[in-house]
C-alpha positions as CSV (number, residue, x, y, z in Angstrom):
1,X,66.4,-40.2,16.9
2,X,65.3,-36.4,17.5
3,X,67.5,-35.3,15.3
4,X,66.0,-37.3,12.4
5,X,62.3,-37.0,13.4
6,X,63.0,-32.5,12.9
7,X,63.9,-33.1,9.0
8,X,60.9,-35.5,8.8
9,X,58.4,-33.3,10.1
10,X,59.8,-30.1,8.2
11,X,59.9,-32.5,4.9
12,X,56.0,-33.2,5.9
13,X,55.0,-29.7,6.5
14,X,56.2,-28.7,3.2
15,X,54.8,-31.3,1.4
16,X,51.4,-30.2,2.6
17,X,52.3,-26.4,2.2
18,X,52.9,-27.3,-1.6
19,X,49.5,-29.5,-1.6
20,X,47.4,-26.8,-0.3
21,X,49.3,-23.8,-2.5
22,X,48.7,-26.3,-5.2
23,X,44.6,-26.7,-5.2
24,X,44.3,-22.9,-4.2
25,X,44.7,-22.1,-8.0
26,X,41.7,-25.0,-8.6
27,X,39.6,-23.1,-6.0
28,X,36.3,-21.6,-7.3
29,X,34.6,-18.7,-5.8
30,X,31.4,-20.0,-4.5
31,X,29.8,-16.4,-3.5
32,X,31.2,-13.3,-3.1
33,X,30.5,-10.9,-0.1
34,X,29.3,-7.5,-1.6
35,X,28.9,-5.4,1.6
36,X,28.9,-6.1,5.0
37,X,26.3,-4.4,7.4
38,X,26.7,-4.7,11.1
39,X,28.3,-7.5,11.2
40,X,25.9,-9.5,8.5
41,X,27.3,-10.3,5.5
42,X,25.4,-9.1,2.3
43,X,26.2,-12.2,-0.5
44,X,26.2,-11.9,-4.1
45,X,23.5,-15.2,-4.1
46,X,21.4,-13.0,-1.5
47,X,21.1,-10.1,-4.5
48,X,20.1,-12.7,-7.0
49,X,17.3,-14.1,-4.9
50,X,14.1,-13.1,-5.4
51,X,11.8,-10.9,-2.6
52,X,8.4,-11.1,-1.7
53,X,8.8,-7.6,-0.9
54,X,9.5,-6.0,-4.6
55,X,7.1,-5.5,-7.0
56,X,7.2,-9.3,-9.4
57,X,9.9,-10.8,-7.1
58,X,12.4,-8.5,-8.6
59,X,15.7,-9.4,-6.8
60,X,17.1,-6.1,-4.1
61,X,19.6,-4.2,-5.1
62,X,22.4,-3.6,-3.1
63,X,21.1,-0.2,-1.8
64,X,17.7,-2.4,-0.7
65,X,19.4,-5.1,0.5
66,X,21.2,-2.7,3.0
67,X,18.6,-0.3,4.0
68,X,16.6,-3.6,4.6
69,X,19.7,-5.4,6.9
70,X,19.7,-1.7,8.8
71,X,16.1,-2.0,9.5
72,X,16.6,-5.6,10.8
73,X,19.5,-4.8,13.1
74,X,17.5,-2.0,14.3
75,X,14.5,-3.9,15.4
76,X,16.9,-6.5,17.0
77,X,18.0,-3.9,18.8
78,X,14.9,-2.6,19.9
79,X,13.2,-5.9,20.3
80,X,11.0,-5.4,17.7
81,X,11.7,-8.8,15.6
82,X,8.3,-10.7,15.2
83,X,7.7,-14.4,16.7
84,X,7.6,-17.7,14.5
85,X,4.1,-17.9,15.6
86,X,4.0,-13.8,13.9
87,X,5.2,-15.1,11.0
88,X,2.7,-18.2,11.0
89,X,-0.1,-15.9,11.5
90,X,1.0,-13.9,8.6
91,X,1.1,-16.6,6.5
92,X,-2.2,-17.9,7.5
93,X,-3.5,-14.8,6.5
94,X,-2.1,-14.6,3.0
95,X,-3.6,-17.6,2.4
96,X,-6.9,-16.2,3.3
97,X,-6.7,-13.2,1.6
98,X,-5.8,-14.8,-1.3
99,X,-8.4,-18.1,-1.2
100,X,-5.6,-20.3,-0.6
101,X,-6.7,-21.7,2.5
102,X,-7.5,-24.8,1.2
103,X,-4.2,-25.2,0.2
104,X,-2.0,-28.4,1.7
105,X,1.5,-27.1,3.1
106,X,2.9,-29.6,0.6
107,X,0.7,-27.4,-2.1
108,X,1.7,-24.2,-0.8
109,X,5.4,-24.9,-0.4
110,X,5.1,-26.1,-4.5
111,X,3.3,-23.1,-5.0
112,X,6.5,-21.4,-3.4
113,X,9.0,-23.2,-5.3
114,X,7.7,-22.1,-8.2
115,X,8.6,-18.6,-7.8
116,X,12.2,-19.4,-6.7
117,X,11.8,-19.5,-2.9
118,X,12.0,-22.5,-0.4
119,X,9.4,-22.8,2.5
120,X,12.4,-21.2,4.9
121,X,13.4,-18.5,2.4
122,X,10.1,-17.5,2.3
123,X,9.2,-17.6,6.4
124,X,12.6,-15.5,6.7
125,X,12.0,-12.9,4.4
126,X,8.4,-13.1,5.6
127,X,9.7,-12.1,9.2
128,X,12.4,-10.0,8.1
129,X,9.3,-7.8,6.1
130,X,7.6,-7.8,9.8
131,X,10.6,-6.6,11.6
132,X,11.1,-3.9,9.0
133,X,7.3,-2.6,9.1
134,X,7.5,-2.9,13.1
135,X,10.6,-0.3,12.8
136,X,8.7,1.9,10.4
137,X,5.5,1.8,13.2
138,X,7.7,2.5,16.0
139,X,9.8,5.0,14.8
140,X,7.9,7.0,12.2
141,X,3.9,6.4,12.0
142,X,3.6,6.7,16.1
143,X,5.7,10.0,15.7
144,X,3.5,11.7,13.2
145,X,0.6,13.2,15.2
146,X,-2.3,15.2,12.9
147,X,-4.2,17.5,15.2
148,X,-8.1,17.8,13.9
149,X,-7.5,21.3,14.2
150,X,-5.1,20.9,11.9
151,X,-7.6,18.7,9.3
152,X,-10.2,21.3,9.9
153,X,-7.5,24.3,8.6
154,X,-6.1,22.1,5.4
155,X,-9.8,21.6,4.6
156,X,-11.0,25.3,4.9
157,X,-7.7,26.0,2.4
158,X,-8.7,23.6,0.0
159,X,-11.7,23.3,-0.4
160,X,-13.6,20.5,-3.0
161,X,-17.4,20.8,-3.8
162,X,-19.2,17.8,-5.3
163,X,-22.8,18.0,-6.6
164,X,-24.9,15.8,-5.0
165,X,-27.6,14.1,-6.3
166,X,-30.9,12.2,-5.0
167,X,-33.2,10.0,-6.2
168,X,-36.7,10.8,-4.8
169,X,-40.1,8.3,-4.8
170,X,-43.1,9.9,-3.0
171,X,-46.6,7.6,-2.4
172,X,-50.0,8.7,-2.1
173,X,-52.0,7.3,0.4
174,X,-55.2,7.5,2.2
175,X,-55.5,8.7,6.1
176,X,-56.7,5.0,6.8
177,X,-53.4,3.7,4.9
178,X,-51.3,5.9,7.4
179,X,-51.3,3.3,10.5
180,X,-48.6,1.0,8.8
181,X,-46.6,2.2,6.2
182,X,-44.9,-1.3,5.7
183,X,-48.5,-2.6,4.2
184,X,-48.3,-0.2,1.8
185,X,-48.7,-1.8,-1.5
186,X,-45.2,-1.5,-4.1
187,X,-47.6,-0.4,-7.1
188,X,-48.4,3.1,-5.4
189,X,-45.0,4.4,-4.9
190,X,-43.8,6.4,-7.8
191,X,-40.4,7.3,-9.0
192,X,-39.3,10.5,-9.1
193,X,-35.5,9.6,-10.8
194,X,-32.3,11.7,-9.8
195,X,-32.5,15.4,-8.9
């Protein structure tokens, strides 16, 4: 019995080897992986989307897209990646910034759709832009230290006049008007114009 059961499972084995060799050539490539950063795959969807961050939602380019995944993996690492209630916040601010506050999510998430983004896509890139602007605080604006010595030095170097200019009224009044000047009536004060 063993010896029949060996040339039944090798016949079965091969029947599924020619199976799956056989829909390999009907595979299609759903997305490609165009780099691969730490780990994080960069896909070819993940060019194509488009970013909050860019001037008209212009989709990254791949050079973005990577400078933006180091950024990321660098505030992971330095446990600089904002909150969900961060991210919230942030939101809740667009919204006022932009009068949207009155706004249903239902509303805003249609509002979203419309310029290619889901509620999610948008929360993620939302805290990935966080993360990347914590990085940039931490590492780069906290370093750079302007002394006022130094302001007072660029200043004496270069040097900008402006004319300035003042409009003058004057009022005459009586010695008796003089104890409150807030009674004085409009009708004596007289314009002077710019100087």
């Amino acid at each position: 019995m063993m010896c029949l059961m060996k040339p039944l499972l090798n016949a079965v084995l091969v029947g599924c080897f020619l199976v799956a060799y056989a829909s390999a050539d009907n595979r299609t490539v759903v997305d490609k992986i165009v780099a691969r950063v730490d780990g994080v795959n960069i896909l070819q969807s993940d060019l194509a989307q488009p970013r909050i961050t860019t001037d008209n939602g212009r989709p990254f380019t791949l050079d973005e897209a990577i400078m933006e995944e180091l950024m990321v993996a660098h505030a992971a690492n330095q446990h600089l990646m904002p909150s969900t209630l961060d991210v919230d916040r942030q939101i809740a601010s667009f919204k006022i910034q932009n009068k949207l506050q009155y706004m249903t999510d239902k509303e805003f998430e249609a509002q979203i759709k419309e310029g290619g983004l889901t509620l999610k896509m948008y929360k993620q890139q939302i805290g990935r832009r966080i993360a990347v602007e914590n990085v940039k605080r931490a590492e780069i604006y906290e370093k750079v230290l302007v002394s006022s010595q130094e302001v007072e030095a660029y200043y004496k170097q270069h040097p900008e006049y402006a004319k300035e200019s003042y409009q003058l009224e004057i009022c005459i009044i009586n010695k008796d008007e003089c104890v409150d000047t807030s009674t004085i009536p409009v009708s004596k004060w007289e314009k002077l114009d710019w100087i």
